[in-house]
C-alpha positions as CSV (number, residue, x, y, z in Angstrom):
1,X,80.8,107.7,133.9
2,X,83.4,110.3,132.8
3,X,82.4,113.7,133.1
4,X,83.9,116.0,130.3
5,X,82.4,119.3,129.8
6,X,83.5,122.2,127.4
7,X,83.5,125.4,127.9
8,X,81.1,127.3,125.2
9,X,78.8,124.6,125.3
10,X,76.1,125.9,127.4
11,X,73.2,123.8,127.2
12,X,75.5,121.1,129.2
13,X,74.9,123.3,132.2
14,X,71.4,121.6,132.2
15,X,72.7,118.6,132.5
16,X,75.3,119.1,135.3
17,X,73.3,116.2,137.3
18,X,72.9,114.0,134.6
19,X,76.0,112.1,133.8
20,X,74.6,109.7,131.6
21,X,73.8,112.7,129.4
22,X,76.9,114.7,129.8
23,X,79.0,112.0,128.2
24,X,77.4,112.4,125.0
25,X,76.8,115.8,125.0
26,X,80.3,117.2,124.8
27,X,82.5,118.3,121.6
28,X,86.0,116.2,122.2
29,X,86.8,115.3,118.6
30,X,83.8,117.0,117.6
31,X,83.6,116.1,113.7
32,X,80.8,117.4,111.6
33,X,79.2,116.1,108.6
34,X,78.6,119.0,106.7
35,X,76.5,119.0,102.7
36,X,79.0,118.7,100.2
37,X,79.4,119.0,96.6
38,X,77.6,116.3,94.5
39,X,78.3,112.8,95.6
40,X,77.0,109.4,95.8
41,X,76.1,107.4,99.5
42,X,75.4,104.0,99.5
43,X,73.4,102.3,96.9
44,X,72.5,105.9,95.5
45,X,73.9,106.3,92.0
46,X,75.4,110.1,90.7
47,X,77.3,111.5,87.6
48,X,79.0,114.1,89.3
49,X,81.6,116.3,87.6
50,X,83.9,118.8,89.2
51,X,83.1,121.7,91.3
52,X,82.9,125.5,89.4
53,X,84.7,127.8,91.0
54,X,83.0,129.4,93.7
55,X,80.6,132.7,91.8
56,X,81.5,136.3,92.2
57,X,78.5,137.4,94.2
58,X,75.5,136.2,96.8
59,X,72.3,134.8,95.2
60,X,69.5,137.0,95.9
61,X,67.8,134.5,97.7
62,X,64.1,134.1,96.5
63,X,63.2,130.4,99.2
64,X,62.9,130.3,102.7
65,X,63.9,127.7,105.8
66,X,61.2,126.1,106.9
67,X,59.1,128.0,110.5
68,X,59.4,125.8,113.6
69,X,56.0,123.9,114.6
70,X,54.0,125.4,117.2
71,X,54.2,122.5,119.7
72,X,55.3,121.6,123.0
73,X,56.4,117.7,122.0
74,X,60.5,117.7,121.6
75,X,59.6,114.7,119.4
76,X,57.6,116.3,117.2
77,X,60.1,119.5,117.4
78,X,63.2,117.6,116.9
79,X,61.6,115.6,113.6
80,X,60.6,119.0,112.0
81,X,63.8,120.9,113.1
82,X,65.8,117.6,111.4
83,X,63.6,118.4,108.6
84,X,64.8,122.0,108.3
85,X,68.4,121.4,108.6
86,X,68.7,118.7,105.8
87,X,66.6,120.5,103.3
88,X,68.4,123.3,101.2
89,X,68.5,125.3,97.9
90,X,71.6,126.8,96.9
91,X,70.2,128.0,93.8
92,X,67.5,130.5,95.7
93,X,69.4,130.9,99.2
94,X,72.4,132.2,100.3
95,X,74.2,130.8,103.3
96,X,73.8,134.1,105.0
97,X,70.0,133.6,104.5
98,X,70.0,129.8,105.4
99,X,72.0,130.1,108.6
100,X,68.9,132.9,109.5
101,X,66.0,130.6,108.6
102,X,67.4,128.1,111.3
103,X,68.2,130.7,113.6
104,X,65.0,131.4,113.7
105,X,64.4,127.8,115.5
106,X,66.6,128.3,118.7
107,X,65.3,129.2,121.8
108,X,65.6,133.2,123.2
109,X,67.5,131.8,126.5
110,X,71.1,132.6,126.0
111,X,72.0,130.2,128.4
112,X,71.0,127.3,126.8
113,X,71.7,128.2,123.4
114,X,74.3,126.4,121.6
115,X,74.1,128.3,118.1
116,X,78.0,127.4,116.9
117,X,76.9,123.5,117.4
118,X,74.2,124.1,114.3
119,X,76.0,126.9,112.2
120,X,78.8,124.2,112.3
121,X,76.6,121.6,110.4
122,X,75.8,124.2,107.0
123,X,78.9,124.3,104.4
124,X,81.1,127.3,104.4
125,X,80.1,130.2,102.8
126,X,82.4,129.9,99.9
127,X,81.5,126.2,99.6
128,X,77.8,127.0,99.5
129,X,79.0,129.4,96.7
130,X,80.5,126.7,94.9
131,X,77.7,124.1,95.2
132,X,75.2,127.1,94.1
133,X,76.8,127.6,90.6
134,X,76.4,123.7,90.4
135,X,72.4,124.2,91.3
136,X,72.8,122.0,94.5
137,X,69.6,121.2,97.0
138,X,68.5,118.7,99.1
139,X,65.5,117.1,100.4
140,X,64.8,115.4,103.4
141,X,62.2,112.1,104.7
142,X,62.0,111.9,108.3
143,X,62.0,108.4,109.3
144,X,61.5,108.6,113.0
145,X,62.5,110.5,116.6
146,X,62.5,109.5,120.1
147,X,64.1,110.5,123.1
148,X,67.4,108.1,123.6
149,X,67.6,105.5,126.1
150,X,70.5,107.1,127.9
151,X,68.6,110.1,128.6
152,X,65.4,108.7,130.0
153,X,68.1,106.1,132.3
154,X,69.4,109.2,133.5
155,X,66.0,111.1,134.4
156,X,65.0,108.3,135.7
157,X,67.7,108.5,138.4
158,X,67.4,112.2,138.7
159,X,64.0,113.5,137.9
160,X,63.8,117.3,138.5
161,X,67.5,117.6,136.7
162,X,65.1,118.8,133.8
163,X,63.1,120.8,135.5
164,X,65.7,123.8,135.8
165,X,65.8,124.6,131.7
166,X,63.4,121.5,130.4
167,X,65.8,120.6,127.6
168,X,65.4,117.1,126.2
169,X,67.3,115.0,124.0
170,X,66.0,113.8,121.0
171,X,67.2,111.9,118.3
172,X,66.1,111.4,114.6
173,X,66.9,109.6,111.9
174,X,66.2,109.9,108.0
175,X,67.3,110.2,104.9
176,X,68.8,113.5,102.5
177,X,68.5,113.4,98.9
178,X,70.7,115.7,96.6
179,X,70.7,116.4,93.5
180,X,72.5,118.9,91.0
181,X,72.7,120.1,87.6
182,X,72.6,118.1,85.3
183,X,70.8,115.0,86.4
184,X,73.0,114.2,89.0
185,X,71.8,112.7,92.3
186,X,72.2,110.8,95.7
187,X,70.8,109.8,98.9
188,X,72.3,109.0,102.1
189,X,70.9,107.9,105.8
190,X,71.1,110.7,108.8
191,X,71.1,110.8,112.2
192,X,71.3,113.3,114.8
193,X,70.7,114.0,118.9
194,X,69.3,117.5,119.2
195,X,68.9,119.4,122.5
196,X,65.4,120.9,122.3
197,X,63.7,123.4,124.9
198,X,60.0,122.5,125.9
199,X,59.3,124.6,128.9
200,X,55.8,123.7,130.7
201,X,53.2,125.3,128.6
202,X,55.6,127.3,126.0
203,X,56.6,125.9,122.5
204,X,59.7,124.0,121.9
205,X,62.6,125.5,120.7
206,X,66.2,124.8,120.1
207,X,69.0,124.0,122.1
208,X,71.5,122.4,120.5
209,X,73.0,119.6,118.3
210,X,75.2,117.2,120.1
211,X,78.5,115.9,118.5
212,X,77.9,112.2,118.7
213,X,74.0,110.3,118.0
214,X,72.4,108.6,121.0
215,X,70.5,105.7,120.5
């Protein structure tokens, strides 16, 4: 399997000896879907109309992110942190404020933290701006999580690659819904492969978000 590894992206050097990892795990043609201004996925119906000009100053910011879960399954961490990252309220948040909340998720090790793979996944900060004035949040129902087939194949092959940083894969599915002044709503499926810490004993933590889903 091709190996491609970029530089920046440091959680890949826990996989170094796990190929079938690494192939996912890189950013070549990295393209992220980020929350957008009001719009209908699917079968969801919406009456959007066009986006205000973004407002002259921050919100005060009156919400919060959701705290990590104290636990030391990367399922369970990987559903919650999914969770987090779906669910926003521009009307009592800025992006400032939201980017801190998730922060607040990632692990302390520098090494293997990859914080430009999840600040890439919030909306600008003039875009938040914009979809603030419009009174834009989201909600999020976690279907499921499990560690992909790809990456248990390739611990299976090489089992102490994990044991030098003890970051899993894990990948989640569910579904956002957003809605916006006015009435206007929509729903859409997600999906994403996380990297998340769970040293022996210690409570997960971050890691990363990988460009691509694994199944």
């Amino acid at each position: 399997m091709r190996r491609r590894v970029l530089a920046g992206l440091a959680v890949l050097a826990v996989f170094t000896a796990v190929a079938g990892l690494i192939a996912y795990l890189t950013r070549d043609g990295h393209r992220v879907a980020q929350p957008s201004a009001p719009s209908a996925t699917g079968s969801a119906t919406a009456t959007a109309s066009a986006v205000p000009s973004p407002s002259a100053s921050e919100p005060a910011g009156k919400g919060s992110v959701a705290e990590p879960p104290k636990t030391t399954d990367p399922v369970v961490f990987g559903k919650a942190f999914a969770k987090a990252l779906w669910s926003y309220d521009t009307r009592t948040l800025s992006q400032p404020q939201q980017l801190a909340g998730l922060k607040a998720w990632m692990t302390s090790e520098k090494k293997y933290a990859d914080w430009s793979s999840v600040s890439a996944q919030l909306p600008t900060k003039d875009l938040w701006k914009q979809l603030r004035t419009n009174g834009q949040y989201a909600t999020a129902r976690i279907s499921e999580g499990h560690i992909p087939t790809a990456f248990t194949a390739a611990l299976n092959e090489n089992p102490g690659a994990i044991t030098t940083a003890y970051v899993y894969a894990v990948t989640v599915t569910g579904t956002q819904s957003i809605a916006w002044d006015g009435g206007g709503a929509g729903a859409e499926s997600r999906s994403i492969t996380l990297a998340v810490q769970c040293r022996p004993h210690e409570r997960c933590a971050l890691s990363g978000i990988a460009p691509s889903v694994s199944p």
